[in-house]
N, C-alpha and C positions, 0 to 999 in steps of 0.2 A: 689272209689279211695279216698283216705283219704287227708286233706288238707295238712299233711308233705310230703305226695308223691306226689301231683301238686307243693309244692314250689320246688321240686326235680329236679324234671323234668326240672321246667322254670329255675332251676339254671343252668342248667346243658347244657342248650339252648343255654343263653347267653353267657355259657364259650365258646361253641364251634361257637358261632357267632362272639364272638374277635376274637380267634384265626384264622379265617378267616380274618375277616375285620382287624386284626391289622396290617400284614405284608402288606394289600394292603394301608391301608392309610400311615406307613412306607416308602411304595415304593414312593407313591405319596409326600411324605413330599420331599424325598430327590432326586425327578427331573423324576419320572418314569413314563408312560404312557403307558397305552395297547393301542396296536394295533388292531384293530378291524379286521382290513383284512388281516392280518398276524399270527394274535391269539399268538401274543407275547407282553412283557413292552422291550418297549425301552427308556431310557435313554436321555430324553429332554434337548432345549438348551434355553437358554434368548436371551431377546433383551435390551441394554442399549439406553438411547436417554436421551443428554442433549439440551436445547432448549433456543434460546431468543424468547420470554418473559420468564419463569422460569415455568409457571404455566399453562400447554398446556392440550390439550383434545391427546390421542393415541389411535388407532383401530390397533387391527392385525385382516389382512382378513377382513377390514370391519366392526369389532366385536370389542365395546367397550371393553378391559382388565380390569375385577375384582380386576384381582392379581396383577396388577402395584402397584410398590413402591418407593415411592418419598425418595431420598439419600437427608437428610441437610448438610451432608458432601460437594458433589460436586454441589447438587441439580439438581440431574439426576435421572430419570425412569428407575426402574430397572423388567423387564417384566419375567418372569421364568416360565416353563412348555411347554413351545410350543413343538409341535410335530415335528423333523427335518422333514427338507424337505421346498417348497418356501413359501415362505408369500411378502405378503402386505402390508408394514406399511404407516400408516398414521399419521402425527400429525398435529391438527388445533389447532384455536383459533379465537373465534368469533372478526371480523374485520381486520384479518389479512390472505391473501391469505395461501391455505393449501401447504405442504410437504409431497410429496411421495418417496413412495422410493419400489420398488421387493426387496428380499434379500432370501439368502438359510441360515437357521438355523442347524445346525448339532449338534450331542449328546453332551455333554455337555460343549459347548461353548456357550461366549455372544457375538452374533454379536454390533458392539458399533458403536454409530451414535453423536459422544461428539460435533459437530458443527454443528447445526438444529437453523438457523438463518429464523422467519417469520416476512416476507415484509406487512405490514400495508397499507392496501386496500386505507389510505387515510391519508397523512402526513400533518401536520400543518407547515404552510408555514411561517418564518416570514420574511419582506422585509422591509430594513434600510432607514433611509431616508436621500440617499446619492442623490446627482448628477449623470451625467450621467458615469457609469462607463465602463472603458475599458479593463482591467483589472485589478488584486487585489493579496496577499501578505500577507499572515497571522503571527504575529508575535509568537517568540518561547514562547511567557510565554502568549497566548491564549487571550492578553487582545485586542490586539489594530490589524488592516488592513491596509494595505497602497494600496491607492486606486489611479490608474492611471488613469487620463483622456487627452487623447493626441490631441490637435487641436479643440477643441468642443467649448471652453469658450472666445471670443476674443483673438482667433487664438493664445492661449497660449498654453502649455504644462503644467500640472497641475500635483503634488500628494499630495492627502489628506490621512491625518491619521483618519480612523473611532475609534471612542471608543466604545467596543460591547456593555458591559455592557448600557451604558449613548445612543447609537444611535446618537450622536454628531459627527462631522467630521470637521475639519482644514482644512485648507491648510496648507505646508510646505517647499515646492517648487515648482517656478513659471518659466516660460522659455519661451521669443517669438525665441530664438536664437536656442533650442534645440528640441529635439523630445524624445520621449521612443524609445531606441534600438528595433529594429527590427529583432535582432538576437532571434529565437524563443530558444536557451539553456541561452539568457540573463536572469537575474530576478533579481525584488528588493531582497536582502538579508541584513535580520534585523542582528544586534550586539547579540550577547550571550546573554548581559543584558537587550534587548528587547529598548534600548534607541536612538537609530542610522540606518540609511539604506544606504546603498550602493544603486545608482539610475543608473543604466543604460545610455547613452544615444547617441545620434547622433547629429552631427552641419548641422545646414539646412542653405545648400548654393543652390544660383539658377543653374542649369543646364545652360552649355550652349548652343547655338540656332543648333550646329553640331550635338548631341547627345539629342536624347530623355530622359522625363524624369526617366521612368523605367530602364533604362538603365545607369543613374544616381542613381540613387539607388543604384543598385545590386553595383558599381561600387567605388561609394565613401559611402555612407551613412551606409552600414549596415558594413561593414569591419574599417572604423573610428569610433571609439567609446572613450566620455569622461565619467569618472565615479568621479559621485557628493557623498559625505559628508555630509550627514543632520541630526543634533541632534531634534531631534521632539520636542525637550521642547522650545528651543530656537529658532528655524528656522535656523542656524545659515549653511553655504553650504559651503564646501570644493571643490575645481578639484583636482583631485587624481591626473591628467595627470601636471597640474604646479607645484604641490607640490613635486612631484616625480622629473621632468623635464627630465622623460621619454617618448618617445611615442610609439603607435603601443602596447599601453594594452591592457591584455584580462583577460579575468575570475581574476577580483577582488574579493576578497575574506575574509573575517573577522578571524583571528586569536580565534580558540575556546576557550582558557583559557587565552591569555595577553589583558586584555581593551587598546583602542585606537593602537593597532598595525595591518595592513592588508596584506595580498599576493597579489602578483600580477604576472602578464608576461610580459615581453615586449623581443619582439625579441629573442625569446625562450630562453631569461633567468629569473628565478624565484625570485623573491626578498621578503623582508619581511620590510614593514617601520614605525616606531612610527610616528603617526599623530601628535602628542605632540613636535616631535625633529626631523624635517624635515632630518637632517644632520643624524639622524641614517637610513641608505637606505642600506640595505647589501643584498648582493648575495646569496642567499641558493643554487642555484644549475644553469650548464650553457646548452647548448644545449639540451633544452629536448621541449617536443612534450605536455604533459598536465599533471596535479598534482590535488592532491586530500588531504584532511585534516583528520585525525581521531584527537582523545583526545588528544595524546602523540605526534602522529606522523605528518610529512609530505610523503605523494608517491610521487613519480615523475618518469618517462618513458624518458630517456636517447635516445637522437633520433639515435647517434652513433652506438651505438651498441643493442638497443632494449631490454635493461633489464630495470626492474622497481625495484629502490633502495628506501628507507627511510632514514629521519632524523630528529632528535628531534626538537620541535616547536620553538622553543626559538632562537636557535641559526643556526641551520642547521648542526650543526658539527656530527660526530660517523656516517657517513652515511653507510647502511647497505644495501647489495646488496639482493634481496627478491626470483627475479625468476634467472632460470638459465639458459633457454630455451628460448633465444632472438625473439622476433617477427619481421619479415621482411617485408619493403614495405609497413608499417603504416605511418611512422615518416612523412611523407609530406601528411598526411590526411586532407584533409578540413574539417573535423567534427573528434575530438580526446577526447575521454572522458576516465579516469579511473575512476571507483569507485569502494572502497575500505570499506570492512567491517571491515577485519583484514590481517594481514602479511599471514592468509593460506587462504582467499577466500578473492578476488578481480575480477574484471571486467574490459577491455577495449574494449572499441566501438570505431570503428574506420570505418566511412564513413557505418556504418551499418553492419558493419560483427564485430560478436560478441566472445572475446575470454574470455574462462574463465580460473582462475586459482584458482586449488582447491585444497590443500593440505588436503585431506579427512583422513579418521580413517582408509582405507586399502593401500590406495597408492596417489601419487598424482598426479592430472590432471589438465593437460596444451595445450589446441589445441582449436583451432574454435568451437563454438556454433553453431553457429548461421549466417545468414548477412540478409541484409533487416529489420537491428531490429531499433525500435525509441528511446525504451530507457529498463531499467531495474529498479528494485526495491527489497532492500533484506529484508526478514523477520527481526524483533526486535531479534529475537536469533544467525540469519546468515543460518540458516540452510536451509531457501528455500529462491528460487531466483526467481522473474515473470518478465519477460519479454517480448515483444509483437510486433508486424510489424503492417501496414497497417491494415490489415485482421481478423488476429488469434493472442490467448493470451495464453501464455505456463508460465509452471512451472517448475522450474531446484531446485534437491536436492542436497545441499551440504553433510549432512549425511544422515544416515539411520532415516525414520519418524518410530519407532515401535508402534506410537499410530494409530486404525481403522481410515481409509482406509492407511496399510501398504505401504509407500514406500521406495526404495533404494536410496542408494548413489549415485549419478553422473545419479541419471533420469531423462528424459526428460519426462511431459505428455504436451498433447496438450487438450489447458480447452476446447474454443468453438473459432467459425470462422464466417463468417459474410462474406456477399458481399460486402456491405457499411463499409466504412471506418472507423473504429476504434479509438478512442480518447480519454483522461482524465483518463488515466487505474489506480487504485490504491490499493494497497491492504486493504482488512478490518481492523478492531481492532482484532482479531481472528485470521486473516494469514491464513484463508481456505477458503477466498469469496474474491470475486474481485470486486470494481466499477467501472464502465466502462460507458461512453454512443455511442450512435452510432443516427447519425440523431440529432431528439429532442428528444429521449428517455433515463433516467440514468439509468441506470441495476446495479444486482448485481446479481453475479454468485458465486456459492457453486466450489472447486477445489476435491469433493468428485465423480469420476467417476465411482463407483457402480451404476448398471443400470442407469436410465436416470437424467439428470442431472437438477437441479432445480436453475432455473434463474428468476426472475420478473422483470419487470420496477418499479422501486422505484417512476420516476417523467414521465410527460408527458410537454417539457418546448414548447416555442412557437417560438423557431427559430434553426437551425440546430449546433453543435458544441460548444452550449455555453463554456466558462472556468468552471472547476468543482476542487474544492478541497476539501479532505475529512480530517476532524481534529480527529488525535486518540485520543488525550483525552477528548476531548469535547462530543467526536460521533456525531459532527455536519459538515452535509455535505453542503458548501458553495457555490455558483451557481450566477452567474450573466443572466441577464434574460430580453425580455421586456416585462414590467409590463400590468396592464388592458389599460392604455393610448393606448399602443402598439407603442411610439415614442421614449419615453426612455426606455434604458438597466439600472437597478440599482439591488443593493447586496440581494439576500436573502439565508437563510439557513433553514432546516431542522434537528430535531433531531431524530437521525436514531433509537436512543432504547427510544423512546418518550413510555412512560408507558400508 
């Protein structure tokens, strides 16, 4: 055989060896897989997974993925080939508890996991070096705390301002005459501009010798409430209740765009007063039951006839009627909350039974939630709602989620449930994990209920129920605690996306 007829042959090899191999690496380039026990290609689907920290390890089945590909767009994993049918995923990262999850993959679809939040095996702790604290108040521009210590320091009533930055703390009101309200919906509420607080509080008078003192309490002290004035630079204290020459206030409340002007209630009428010109004290609105503030607007629940109208912040005037579907048998609730995202999704709690009102993208809804609930919280967009009893912590959609794990409009899921008591619930920076503690334990729970569901303890603290609040912008989660002493309670935080 002559050497032009061997190169013949071997050309002629290789053509028919592409011609084989090309269609099957074709197949394979654009999602195809043989079946080995079918003796067919079928049509493979991806798995996406976006993750905090950014930079994670992923298994399918156990098996580290080759073919992952890191997106700088979103900077998400994007897994392609898999064989439909269940898998296993996995994503870790060394020092941080892992994420699992079962899933069914099908032809060619990407199953998408865009909220894969891992909990860090061990958080760096920092603790301020404040007094004893009771509890605390984060202002809206991240810088400063206002730290309440009630009866501790020569039977004073104390609130200190912490500076975070500097670890420094003031005092800025002092009180043997008063207490911190006791009302657990009261709270210090800073000014707009981060320079003022509205303070809570109760006049401590002694019981008399007929009547015990719990029974004093319940009776005069947490239902009489005066609310103090304090500019944090100067020290300088207002009474809301002499300046007004109102009584029987409740839910004071700072004006979100006019400085030095506040709401208030007294005798289920709403007012609105310049601190600067005592003598401007006007009426926005008269018999109603409780009110709420957005940007533009004021709400307010009309106890007469059960509709919730709005009006411009400024003046009260152009009031506009919102719902049309009167709620009955609230308006004398001992516990009356609205809150309000916007004029088509709003919330009123009323002694724990929860109504909502949704004006959605198909129709709109207005009827009972819920009852037995403590409080509620809307996502930064309005579109989910978390709210929670004693027990158990649920999720209410205002519209359609179309992003993985798909949900609908006006759905209720129910996240997880607990024997022990439930407290400090809050939504993540994400809006699809929740913090929560129960006991001495802080948790955080994924609201993604495809197979099982991935929860961890963030903290293990050393008393039951501490105060917990979580700062979205910061992503430092704030905790009051007793320290190594184990005699005093004082401030510390964690940073939750601590790299």
């Amino acid at each position: 055989m002559t050497s032009i007829t061997k190169r013949r042959i071997f050309f002629w090899i290789l053509v028919v060896f592409f011609l084989i191999t090309a269609p099957l690496v074709i197949l394979y380039t654009i999602g195809y897989r043989y079946n080995t026990a079918r003796g067919i290609f079928i049509y493979s689907g991806s798995i996406t997974a976006k993750a905090i920290p950014q930079r994670v390890n992923i298994k399918i089945d156990s098996d580290e993925s080759s073919e992952r590909k890191f997106n700088f767009l979103n900077y998400s994993y994007h897994i392609d080939g898999i064989r439909p049918g269940q898998h296993s995923v996995e994503i870790s990262l060394a020092g941080y508890h892992p994420w699992k999850k079962k899933t069914s993959v099908h032809s060619g679809l990407s199953v998408e996991f865009w909220n894969v939040f891992l909990v860090k095996e061990e958080y760096t702790k920092q603790t301020f070096s404040t007094p004893y604290v009771d509890n605390f108040f984060i202002s809206p521009k991240n810088k400063n705390i206002a730290l309440v210590q009630d009866k501790k320091e020569n039977n004073d009533f104390i609130v200190r301002i912490l500076n975070i930055d500097k670890n420094i703390s003031q005092s800025v009101f002092s009180s043997s005459e008063y207490s911190f309200s006791k009302n657990e919906r009261e709270n210090i509420e800073w000014s707009p501009q981060g320079d003022k607080i509205i303070i809570p509080t109760k006049k401590i008078n002694t019981p008399s010798k007929n009547i015990s003192t719990d029974e004093f309490e319940t009776s005069h002290q947490i239902n009489q409430a005066d609310y103090f004035i304090v500019d944090i630079k100067s020290k300088e204290s207002i009474n809301i209740n002499n300046l007004s020459q109102k009584d029987d206030l409740q839910k004071v409340r700072w004006d979100p765009n006019s400085r030095n002007f506040v709401f208030y209630l007294s005798r289920n009428n709403l007012y609105r007063i310049n601190l600067s010109d005592p003598n401007d004290n006007k009426i926005i609105a008269e018999n109603i039951s409780g009110y709420d503030l957005s940007s533009s607007y004021v709400y307010y629940f009309k106890k007469d006839n059960g509709i919730i109208y709005r009006a411009k912040l400024q003046n009260g005037e152009s009031s506009e009627q919102i719902t049309t579907q009167p709620i009955e048998n609230i308006a004398e609730s001992n516990d009356f909350r609205i809150i309000v995202y916007d004029k088509d999704r709003m919330i009123i709690l009323a002694d724990g039974k929860l109504y909502i009102h949704n004006n959605g993208q198909y129709r709109n809804y207005f009827y009972q939630l819920a009852e037995n609930i403590n409080s509620v919280q809307f996502s930064n967009d309005g579109k989910k709602l978390l709210f929670w009893d004693d027990y158990e912590i649920f999720t209410y959609y205002t519209r359609d989620w179309d992003t993985q794990p798909i949900r609908l409009e006006n759905e209720t899921k129910s996240i997880t449930r607990f024997s022990q008591k439930i407290s400090n619930v809050h939504w993540f920076s994400d809006y699809e994990h929740v913090i929560f503690s129960v006991g001495k334990a802080i948790k955080i729970v994924e609201t993604d209920l495809r197979d099982r569901l991935n929860m961890e303890d963030i903290l293990l603290l050393q008393y039951d129920n501490p105060k917990i609040v979580y700062d979205f912008f910061q992503n430092f989660l704030y905790f009051n605690n007793y320290e190594e002493s184990g005699d005093i309670i004082q401030l510390s935080h964690i940073n939750l996306l601590e790299q």
